[in-house]
C-alpha positions as CSV (number, residue, x, y, z in Angstrom):
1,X,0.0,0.0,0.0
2,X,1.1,3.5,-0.6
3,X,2.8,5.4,2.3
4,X,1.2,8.7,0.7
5,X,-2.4,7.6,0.4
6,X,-2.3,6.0,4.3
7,X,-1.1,9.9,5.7
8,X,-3.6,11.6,3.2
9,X,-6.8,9.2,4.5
10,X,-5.5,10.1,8.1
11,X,-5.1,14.0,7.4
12,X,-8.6,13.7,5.8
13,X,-10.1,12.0,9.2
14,X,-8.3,14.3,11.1
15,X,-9.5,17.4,8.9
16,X,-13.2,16.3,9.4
17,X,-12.3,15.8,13.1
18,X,-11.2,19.2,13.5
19,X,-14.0,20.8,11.2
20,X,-16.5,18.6,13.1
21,X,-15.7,20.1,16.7
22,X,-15.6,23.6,14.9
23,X,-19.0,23.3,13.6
24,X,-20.3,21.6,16.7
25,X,-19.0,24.1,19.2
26,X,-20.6,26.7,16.8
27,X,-23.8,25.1,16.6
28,X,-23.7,24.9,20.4
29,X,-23.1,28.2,21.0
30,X,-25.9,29.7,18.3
31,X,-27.6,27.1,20.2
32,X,-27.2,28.5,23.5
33,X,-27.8,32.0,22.1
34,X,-31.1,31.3,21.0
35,X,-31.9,30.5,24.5
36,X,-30.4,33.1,25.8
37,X,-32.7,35.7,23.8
38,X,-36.1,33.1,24.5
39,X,-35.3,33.5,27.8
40,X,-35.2,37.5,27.5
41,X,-37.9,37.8,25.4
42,X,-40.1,36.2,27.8
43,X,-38.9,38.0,30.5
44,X,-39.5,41.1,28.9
45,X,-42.6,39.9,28.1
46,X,-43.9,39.4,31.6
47,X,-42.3,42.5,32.7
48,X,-44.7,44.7,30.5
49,X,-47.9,42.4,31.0
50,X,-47.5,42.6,35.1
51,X,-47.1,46.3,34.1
52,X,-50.3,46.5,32.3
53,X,-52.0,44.7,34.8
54,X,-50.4,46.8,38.0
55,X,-51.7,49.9,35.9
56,X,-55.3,48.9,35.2
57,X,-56.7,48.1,38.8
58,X,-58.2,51.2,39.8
59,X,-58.8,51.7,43.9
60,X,-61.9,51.5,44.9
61,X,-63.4,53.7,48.5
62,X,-66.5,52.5,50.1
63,X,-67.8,53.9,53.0
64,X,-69.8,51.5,55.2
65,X,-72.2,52.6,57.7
66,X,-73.6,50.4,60.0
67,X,-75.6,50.1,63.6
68,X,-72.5,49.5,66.4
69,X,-73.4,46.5,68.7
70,X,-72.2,47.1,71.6
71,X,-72.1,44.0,74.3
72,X,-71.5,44.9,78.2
73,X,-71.0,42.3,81.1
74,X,-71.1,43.2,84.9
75,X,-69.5,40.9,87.4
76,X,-67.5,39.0,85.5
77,X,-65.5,35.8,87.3
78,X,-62.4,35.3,85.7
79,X,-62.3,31.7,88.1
80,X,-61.0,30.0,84.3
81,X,-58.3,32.2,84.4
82,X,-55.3,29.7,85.9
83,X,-51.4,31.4,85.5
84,X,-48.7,29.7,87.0
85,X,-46.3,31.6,89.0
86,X,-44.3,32.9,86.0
87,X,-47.4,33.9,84.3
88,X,-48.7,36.0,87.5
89,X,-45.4,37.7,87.5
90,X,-45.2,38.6,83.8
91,X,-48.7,40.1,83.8
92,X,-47.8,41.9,87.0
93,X,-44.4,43.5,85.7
94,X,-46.9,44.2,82.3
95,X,-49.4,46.4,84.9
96,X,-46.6,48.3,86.9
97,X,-44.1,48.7,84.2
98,X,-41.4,47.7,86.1
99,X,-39.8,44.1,87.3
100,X,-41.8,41.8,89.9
101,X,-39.4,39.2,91.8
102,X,-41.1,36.4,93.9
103,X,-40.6,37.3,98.1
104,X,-40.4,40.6,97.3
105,X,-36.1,39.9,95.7
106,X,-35.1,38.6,99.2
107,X,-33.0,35.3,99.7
108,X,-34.5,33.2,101.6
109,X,-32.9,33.2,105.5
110,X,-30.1,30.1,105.8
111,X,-32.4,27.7,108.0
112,X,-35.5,28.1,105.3
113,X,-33.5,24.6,104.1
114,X,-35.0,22.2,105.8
């Protein structure tokens, strides 16, 4: 077999190679471009129909006038109402505005131990 014809059958493969990852990598990228400008176009799309949308709603004020009902209770037991210490001590620092402590912030005395 001829030497010549061998190296030009593998320069041809490696040609087509070559010009095959070329046209790929192009085809790729106008590929990706297209995408790219869907992708925007859609976007922009969106953008301007939200817009049209946010513009079109209108406020509307209504004034409604009704009878007040007005309920009143005398002597009411609050015996359901159960706090624990904590929550006694929370609702009392909330009325005075300023810290509760239980026994008035003392220690207790060193024979309260037993």
């Amino acid at each position: 077999m001829n030497p010549w014809l061998i190296l030009v059958a593998v320069l041809a493969c490696a040609g087509s190679f070559w010009y095959g990852t070329e046209v790929g990598a192009d085809g790729e990228i106008a590929k990706q471009k297209k995408l790219d400008d869907v992708v925007i176009s859609v976007k922009e799309a969106a953008q301007q129909g939200a817009a049209q949308a946010i513009a079109a709603n209108q406020p509307i004020n209504k004034t409604i006038v009704q009878k007040v009902q007005h309920e009143i209770q005398t002597n009411t037991v609050y015996r359901d109402c159960r706090n624990t210490v904590d929550g006694v001590l929370r609702i009392n620092e909330a009325l005075t505005g300023r810290p509760q402590y239980p026994g008035d912030g003392k220690l207790p005395g060193a024979g309260a131990a037993k």
